[in-house]
PyMOL Python script that loads the backbone (N, CA, C, O; Angstrom):
from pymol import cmd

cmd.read_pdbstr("""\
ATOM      1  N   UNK A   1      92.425 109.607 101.099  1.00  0.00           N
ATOM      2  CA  UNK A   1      92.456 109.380 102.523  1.00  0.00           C
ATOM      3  C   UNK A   1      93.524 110.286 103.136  1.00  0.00           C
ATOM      4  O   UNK A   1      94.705 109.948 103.055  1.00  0.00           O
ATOM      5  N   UNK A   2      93.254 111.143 103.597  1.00  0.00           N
ATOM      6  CA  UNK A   2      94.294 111.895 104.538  1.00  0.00           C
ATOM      7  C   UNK A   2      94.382 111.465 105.958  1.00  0.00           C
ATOM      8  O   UNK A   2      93.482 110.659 106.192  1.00  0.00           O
ATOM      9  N   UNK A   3      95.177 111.715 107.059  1.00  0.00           N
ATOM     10  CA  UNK A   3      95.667 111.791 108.049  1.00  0.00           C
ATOM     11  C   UNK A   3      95.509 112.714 108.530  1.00  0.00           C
ATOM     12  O   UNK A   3      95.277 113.702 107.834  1.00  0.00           O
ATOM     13  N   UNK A   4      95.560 112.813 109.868  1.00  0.00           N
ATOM     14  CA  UNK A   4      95.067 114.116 110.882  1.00  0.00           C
ATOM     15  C   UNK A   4      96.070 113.171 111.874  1.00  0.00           C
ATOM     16  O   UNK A   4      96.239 111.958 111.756  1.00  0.00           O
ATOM     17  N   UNK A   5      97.004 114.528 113.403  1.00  0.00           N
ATOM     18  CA  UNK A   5      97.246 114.190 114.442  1.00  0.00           C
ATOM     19  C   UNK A   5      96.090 114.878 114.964  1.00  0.00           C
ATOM     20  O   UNK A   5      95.271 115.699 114.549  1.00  0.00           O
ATOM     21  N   UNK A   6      96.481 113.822 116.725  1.00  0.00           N
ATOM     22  CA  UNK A   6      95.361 114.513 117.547  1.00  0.00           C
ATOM     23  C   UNK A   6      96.222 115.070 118.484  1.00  0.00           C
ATOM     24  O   UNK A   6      97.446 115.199 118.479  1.00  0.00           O
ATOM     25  N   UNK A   7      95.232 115.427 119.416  1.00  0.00           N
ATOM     26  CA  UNK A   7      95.736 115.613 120.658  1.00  0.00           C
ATOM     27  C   UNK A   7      96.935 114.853 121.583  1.00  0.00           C
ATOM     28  O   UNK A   7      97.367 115.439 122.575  1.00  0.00           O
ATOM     29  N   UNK A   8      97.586 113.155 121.103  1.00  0.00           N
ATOM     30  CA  UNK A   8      98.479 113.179 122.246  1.00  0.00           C
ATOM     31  C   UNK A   8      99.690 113.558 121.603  1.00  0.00           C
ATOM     32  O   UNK A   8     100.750 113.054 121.972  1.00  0.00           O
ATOM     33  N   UNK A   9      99.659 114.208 120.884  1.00  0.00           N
ATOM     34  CA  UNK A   9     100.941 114.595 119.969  1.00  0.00           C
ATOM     35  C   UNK A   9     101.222 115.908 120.541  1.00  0.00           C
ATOM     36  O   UNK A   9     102.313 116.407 120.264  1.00  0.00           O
ATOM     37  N   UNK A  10     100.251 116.682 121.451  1.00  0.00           N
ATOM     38  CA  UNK A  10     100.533 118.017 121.678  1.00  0.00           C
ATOM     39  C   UNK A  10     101.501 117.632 122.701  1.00  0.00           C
ATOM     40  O   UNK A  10     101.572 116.535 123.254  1.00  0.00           O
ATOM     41  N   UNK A  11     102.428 118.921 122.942  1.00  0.00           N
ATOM     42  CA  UNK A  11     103.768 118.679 123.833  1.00  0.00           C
ATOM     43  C   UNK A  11     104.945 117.273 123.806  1.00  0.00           C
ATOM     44  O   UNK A  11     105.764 116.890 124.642  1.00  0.00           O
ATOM     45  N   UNK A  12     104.533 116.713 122.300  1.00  0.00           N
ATOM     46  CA  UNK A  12     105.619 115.604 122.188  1.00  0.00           C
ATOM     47  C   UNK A  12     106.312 115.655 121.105  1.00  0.00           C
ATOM     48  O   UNK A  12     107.534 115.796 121.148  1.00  0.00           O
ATOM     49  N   UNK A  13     105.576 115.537 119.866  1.00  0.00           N
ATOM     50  CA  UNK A  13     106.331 115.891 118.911  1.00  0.00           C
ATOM     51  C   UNK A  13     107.490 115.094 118.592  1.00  0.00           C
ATOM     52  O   UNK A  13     108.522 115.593 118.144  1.00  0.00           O
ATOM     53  N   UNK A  14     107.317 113.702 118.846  1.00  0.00           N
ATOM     54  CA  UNK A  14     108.002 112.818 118.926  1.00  0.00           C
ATOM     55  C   UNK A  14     108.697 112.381 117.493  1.00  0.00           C
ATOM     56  O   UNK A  14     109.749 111.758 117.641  1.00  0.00           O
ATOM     57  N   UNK A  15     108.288 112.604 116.156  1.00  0.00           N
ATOM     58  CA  UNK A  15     108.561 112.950 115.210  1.00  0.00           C
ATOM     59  C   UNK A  15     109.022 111.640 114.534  1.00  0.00           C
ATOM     60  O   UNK A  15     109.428 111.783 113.380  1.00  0.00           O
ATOM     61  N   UNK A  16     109.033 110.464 115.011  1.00  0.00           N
ATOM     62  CA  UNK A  16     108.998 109.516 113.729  1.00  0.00           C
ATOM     63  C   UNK A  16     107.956 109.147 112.832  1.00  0.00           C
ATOM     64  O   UNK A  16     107.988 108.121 112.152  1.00  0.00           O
ATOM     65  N   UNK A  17     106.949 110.054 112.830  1.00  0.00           N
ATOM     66  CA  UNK A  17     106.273 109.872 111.881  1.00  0.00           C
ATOM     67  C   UNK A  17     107.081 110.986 110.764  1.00  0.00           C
ATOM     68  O   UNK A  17     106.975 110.499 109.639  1.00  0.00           O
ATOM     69  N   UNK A  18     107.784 112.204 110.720  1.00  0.00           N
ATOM     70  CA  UNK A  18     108.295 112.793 110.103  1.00  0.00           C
ATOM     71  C   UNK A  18     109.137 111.722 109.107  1.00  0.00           C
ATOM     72  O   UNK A  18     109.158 111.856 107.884  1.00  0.00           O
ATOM     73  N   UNK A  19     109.704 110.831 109.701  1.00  0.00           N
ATOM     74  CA  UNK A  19     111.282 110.203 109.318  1.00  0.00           C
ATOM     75  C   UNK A  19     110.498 108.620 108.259  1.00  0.00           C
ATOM     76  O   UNK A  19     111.034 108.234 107.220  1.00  0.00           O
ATOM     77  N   UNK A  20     109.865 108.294 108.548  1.00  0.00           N
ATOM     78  CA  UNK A  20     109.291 107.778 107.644  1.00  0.00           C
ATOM     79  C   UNK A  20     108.370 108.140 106.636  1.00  0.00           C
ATOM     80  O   UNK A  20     108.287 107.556 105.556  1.00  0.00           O
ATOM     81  N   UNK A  21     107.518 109.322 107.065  1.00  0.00           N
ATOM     82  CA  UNK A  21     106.891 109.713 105.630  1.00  0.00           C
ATOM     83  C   UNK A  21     107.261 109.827 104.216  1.00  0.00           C
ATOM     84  O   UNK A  21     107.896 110.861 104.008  1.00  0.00           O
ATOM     85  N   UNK A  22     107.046 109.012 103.044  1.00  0.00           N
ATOM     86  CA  UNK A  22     107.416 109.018 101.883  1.00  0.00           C
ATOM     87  C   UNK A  22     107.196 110.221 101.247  1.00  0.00           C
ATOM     88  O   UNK A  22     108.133 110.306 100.453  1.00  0.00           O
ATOM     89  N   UNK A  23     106.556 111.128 101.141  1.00  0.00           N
ATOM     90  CA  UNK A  23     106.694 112.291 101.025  1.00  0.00           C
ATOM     91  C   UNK A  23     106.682 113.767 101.785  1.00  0.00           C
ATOM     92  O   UNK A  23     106.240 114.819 101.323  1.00  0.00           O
ATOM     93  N   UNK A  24     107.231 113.566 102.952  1.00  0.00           N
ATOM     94  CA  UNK A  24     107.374 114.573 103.819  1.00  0.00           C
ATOM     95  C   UNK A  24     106.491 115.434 104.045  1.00  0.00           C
ATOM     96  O   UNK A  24     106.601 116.608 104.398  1.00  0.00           O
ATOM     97  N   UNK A  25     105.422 114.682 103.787  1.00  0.00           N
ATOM     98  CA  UNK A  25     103.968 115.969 104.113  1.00  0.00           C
ATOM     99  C   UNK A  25     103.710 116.671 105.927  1.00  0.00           C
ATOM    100  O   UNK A  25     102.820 117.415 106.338  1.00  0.00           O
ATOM    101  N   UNK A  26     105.045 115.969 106.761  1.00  0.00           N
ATOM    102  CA  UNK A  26     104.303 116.177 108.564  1.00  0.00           C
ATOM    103  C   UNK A  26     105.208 117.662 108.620  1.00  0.00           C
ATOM    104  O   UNK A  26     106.172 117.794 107.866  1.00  0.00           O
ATOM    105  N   UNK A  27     104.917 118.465 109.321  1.00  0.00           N
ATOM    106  CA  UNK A  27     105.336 120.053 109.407  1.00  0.00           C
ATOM    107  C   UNK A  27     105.556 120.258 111.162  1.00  0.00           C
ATOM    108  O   UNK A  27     104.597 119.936 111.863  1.00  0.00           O
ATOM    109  N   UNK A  28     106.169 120.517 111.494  1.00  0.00           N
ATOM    110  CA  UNK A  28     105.955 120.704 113.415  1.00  0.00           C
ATOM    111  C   UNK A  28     105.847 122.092 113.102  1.00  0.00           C
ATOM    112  O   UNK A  28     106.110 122.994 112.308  1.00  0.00           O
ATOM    113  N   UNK A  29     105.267 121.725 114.263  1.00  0.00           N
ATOM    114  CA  UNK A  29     104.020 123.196 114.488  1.00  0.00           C
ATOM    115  C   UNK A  29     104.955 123.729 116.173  1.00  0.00           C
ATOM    116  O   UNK A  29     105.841 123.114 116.766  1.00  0.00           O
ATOM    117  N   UNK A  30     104.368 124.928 116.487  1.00  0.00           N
ATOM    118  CA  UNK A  30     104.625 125.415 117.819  1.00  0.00           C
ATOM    119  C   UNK A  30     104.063 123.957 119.275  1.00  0.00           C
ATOM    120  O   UNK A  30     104.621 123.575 120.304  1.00  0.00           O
ATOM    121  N   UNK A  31     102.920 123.620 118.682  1.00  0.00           N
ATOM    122  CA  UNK A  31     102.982 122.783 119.559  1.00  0.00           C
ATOM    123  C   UNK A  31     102.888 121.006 119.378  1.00  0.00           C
ATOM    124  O   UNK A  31     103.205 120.157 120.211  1.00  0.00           O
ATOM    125  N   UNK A  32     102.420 120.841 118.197  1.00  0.00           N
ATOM    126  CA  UNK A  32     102.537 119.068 118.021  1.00  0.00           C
ATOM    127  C   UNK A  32     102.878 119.707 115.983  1.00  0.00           C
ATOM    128  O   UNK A  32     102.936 120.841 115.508  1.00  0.00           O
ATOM    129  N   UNK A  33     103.017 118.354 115.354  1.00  0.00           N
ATOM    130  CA  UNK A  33     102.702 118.254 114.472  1.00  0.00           C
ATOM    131  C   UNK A  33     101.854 117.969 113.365  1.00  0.00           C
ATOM    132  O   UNK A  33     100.948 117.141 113.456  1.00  0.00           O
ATOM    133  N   UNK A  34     102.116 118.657 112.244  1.00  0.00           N
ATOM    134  CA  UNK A  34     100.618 118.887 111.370  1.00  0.00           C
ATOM    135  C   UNK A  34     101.063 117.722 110.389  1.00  0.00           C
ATOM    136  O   UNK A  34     102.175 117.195 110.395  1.00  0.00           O
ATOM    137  N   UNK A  35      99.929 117.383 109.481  1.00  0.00           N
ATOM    138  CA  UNK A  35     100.046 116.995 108.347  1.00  0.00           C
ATOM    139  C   UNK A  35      99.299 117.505 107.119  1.00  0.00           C
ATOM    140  O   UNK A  35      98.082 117.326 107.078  1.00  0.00           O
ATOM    141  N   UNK A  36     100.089 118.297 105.837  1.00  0.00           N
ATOM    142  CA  UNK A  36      99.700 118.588 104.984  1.00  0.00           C
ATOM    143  C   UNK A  36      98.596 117.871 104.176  1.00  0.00           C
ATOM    144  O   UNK A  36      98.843 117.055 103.288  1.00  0.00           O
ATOM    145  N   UNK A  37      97.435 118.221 104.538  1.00  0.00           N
ATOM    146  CA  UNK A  37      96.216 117.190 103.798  1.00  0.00           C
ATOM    147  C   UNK A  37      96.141 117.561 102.290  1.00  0.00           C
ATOM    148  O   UNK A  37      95.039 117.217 101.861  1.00  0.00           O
ATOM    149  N   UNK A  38      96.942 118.162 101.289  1.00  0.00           N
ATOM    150  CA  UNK A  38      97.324 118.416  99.923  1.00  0.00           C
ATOM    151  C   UNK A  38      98.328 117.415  99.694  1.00  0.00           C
ATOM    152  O   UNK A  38      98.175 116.762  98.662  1.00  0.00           O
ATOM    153  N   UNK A  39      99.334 117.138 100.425  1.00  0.00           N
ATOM    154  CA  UNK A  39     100.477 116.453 100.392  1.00  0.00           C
ATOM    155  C   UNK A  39     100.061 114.924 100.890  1.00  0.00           C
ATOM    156  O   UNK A  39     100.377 113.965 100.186  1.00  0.00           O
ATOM    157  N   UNK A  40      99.557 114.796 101.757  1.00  0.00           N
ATOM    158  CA  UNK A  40      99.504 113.267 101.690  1.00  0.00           C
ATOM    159  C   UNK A  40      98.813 112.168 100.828  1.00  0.00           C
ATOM    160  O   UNK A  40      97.991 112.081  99.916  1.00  0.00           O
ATOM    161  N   UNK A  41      99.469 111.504 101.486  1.00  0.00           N
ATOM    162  CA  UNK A  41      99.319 110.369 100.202  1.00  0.00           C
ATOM    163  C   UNK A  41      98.154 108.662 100.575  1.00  0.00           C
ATOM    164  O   UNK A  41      97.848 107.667  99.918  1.00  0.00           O
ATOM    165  N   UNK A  42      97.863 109.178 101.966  1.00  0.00           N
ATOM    166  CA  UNK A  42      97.441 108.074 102.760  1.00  0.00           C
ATOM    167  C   UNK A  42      97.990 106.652 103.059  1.00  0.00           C
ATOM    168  O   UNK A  42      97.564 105.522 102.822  1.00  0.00           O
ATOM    169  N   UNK A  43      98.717 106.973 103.460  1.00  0.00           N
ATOM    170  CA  UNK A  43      99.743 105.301 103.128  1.00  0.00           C
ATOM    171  C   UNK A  43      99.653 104.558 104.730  1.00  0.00           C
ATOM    172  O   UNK A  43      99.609 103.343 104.923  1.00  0.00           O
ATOM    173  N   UNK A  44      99.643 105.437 105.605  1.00  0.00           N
ATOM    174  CA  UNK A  44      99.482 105.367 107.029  1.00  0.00           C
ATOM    175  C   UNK A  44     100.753 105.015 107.054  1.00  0.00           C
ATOM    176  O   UNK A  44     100.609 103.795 107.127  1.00  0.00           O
ATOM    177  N   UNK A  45     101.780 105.175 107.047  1.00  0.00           N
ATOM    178  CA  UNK A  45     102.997 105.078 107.457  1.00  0.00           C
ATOM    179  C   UNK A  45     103.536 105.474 108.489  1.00  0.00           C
ATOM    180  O   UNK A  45     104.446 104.872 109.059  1.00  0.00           O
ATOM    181  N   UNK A  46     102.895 106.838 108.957  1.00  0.00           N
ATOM    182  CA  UNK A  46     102.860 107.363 110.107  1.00  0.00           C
ATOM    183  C   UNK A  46     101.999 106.885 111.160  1.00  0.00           C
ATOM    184  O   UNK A  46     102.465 106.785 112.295  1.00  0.00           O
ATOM    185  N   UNK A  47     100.997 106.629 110.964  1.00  0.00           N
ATOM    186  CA  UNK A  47     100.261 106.129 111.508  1.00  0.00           C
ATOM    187  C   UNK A  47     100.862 104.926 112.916  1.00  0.00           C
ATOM    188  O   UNK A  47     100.643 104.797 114.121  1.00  0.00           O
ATOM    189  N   UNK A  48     101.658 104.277 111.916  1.00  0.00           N
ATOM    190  CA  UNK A  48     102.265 103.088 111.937  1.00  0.00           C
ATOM    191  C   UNK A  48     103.194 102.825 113.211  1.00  0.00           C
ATOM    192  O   UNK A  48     103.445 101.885 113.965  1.00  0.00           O
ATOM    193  N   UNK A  49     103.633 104.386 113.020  1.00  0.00           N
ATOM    194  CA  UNK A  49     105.456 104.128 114.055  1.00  0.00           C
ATOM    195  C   UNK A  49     104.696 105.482 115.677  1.00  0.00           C
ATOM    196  O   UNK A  49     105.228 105.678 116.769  1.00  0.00           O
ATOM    197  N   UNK A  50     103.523 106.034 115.184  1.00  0.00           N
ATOM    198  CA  UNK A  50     103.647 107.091 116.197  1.00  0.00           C
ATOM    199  C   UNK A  50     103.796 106.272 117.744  1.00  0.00           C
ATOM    200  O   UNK A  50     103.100 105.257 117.738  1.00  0.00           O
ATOM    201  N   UNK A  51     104.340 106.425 118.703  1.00  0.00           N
ATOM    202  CA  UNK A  51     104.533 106.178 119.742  1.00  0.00           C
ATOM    203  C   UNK A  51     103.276 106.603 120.519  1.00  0.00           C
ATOM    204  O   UNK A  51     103.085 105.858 121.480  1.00  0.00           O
ATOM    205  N   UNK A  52     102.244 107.707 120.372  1.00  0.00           N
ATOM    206  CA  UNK A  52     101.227 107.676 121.148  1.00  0.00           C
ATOM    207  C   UNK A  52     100.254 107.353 120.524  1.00  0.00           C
ATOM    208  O   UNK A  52      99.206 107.334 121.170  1.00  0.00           O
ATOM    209  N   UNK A  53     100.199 107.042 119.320  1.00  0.00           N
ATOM    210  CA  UNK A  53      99.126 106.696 119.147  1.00  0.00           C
ATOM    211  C   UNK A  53      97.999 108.012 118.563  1.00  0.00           C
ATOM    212  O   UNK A  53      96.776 107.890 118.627  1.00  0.00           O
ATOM    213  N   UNK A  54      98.744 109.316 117.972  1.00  0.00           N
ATOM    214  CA  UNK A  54      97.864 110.522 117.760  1.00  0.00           C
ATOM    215  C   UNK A  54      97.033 110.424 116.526  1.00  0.00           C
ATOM    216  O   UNK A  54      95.997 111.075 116.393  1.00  0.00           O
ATOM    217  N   UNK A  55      97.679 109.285 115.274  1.00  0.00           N
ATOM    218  CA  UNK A  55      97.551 109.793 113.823  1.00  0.00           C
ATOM    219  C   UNK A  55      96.272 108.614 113.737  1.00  0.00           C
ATOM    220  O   UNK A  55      96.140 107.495 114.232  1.00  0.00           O
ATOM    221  N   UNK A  56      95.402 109.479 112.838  1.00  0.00           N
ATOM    222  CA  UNK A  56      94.110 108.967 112.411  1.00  0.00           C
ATOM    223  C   UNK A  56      94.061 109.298 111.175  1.00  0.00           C
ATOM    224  O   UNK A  56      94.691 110.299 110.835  1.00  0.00           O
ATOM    225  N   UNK A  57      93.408 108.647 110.320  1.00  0.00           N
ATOM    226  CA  UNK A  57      92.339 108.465 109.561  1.00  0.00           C
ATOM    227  C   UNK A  57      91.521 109.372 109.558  1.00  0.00           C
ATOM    228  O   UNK A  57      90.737 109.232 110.497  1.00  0.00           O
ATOM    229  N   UNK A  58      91.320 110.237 108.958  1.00  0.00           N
ATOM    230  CA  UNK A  58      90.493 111.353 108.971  1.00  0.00           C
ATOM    231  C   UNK A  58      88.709 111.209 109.383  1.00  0.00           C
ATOM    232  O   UNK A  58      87.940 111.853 110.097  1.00  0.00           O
ATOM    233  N   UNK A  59      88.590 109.981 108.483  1.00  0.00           N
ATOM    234  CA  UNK A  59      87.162 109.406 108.988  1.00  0.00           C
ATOM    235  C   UNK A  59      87.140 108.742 110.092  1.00  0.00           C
ATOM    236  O   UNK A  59      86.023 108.423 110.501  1.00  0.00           O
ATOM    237  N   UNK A  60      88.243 108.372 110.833  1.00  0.00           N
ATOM    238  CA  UNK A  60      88.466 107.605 112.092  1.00  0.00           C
ATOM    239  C   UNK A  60      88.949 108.082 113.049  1.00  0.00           C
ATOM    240  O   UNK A  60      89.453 107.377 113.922  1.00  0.00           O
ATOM    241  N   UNK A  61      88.897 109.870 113.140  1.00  0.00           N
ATOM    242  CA  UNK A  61      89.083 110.732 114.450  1.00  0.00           C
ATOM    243  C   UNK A  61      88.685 110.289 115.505  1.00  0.00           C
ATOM    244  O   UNK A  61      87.475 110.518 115.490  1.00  0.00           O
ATOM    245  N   UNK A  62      88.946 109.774 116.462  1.00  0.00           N
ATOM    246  CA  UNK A  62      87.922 109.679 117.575  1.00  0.00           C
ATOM    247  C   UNK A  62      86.862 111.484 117.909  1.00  0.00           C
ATOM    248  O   UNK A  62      87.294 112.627 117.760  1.00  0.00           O
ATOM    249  N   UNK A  63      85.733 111.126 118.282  1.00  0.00           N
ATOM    250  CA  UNK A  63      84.709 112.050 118.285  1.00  0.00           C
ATOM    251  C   UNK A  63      85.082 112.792 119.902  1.00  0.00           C
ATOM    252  O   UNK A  63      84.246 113.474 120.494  1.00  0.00           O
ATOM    253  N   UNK A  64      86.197 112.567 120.342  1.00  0.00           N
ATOM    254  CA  UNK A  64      86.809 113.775 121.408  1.00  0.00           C
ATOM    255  C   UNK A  64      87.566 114.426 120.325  1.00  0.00           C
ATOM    256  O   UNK A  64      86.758 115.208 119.822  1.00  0.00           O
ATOM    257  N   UNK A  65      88.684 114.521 119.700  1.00  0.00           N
ATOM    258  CA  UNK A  65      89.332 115.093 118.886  1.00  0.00           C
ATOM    259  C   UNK A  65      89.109 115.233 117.549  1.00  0.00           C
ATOM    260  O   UNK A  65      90.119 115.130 116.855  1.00  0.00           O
ATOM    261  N   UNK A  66      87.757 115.503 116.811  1.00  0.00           N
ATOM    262  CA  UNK A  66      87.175 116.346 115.858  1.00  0.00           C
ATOM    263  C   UNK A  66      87.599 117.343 115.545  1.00  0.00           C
ATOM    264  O   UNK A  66      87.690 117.297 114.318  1.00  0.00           O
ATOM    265  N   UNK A  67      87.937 118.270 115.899  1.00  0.00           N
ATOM    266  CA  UNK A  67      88.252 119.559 116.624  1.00  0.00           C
ATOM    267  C   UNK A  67      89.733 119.465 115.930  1.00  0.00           C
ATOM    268  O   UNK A  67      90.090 120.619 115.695  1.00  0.00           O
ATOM    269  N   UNK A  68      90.337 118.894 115.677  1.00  0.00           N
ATOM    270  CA  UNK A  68      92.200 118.686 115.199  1.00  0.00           C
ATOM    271  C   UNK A  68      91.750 118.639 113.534  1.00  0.00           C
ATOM    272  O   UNK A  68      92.444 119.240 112.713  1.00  0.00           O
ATOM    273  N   UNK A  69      90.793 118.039 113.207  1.00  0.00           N
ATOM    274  CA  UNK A  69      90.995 118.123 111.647  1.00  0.00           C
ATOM    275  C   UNK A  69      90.351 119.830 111.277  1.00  0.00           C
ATOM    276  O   UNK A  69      90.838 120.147 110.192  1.00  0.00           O
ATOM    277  N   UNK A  70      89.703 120.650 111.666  1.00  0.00           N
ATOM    278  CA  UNK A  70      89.804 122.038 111.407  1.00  0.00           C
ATOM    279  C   UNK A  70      91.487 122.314 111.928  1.00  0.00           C
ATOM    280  O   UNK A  70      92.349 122.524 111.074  1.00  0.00           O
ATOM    281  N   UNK A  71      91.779 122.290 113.196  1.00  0.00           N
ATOM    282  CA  UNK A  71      93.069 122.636 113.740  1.00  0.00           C
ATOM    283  C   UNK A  71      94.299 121.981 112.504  1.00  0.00           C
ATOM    284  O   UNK A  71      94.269 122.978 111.783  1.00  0.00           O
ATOM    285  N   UNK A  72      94.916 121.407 112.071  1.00  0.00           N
ATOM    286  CA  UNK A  72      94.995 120.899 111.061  1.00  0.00           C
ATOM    287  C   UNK A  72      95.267 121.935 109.715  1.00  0.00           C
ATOM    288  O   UNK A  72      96.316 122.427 109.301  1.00  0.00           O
ATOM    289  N   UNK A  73      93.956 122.038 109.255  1.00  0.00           N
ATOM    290  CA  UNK A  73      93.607 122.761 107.699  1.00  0.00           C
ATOM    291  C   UNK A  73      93.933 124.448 108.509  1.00  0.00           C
ATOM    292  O   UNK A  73      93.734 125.190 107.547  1.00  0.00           O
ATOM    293  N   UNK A  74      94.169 125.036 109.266  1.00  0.00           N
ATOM    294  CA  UNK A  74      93.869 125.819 109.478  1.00  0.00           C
ATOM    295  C   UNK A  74      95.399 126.679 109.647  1.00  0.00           C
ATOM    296  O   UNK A  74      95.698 127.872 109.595  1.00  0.00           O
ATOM    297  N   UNK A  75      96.451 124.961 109.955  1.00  0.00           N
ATOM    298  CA  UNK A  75      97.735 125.396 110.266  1.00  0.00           C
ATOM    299  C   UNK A  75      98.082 125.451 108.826  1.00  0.00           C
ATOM    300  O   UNK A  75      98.898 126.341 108.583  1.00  0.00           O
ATOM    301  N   UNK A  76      97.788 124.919 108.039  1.00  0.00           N
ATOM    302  CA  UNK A  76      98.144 125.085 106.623  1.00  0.00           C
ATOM    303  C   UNK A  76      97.445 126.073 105.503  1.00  0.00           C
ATOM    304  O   UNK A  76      97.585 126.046 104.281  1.00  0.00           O
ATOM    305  N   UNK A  77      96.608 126.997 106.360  1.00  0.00           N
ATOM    306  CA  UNK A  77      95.811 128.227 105.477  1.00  0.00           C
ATOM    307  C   UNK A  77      97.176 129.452 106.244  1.00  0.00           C
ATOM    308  O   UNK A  77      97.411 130.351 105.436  1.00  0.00           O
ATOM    309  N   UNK A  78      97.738 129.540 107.128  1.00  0.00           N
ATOM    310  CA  UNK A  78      98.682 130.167 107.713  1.00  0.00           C
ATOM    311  C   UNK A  78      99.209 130.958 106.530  1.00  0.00           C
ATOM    312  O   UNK A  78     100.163 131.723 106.673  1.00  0.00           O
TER     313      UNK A  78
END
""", "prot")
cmd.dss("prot")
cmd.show_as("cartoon", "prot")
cmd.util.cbc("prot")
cmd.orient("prot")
């Protein structure tokens, strides 16, 4: 089970999902933060504390923000 942010993470970057991740898989990016889908562990931990509400479930993207799990894999082919 991996994790994906979406979209309300862009321009916030609010970052307690960083501070709790058990293995530090979240990366800030130029504009929100990523999560290493090699590195996670699915625990939703992040999930848990985000303040907007960005981090999904990979199978539980909402179908406006699809589009973030390529965005995502794509920051980590970099």
């Amino acid at each position: 089970m991996i994790y994906v942010i979406c979209e309300p993470c862009v321009g916030v970057k609010d970052k307690s999902c960083m501070e709790v991740c058990p293995v530090d898989c979240i990366y800030e990016g130029e504009d929100q933060c990523y999560i290493n889908p090699d590195e996670c562990i699915g625990c939703s931990a992040c999930a848990a504390v985000c303040p907007v509400e960005a981090i999904f479930d990979e199978d539980q993207v909402p179908e406006q923000w699809k589009d973030y799990i390529e965005k995502n894999r794509r920051f980590f082919e970099q």
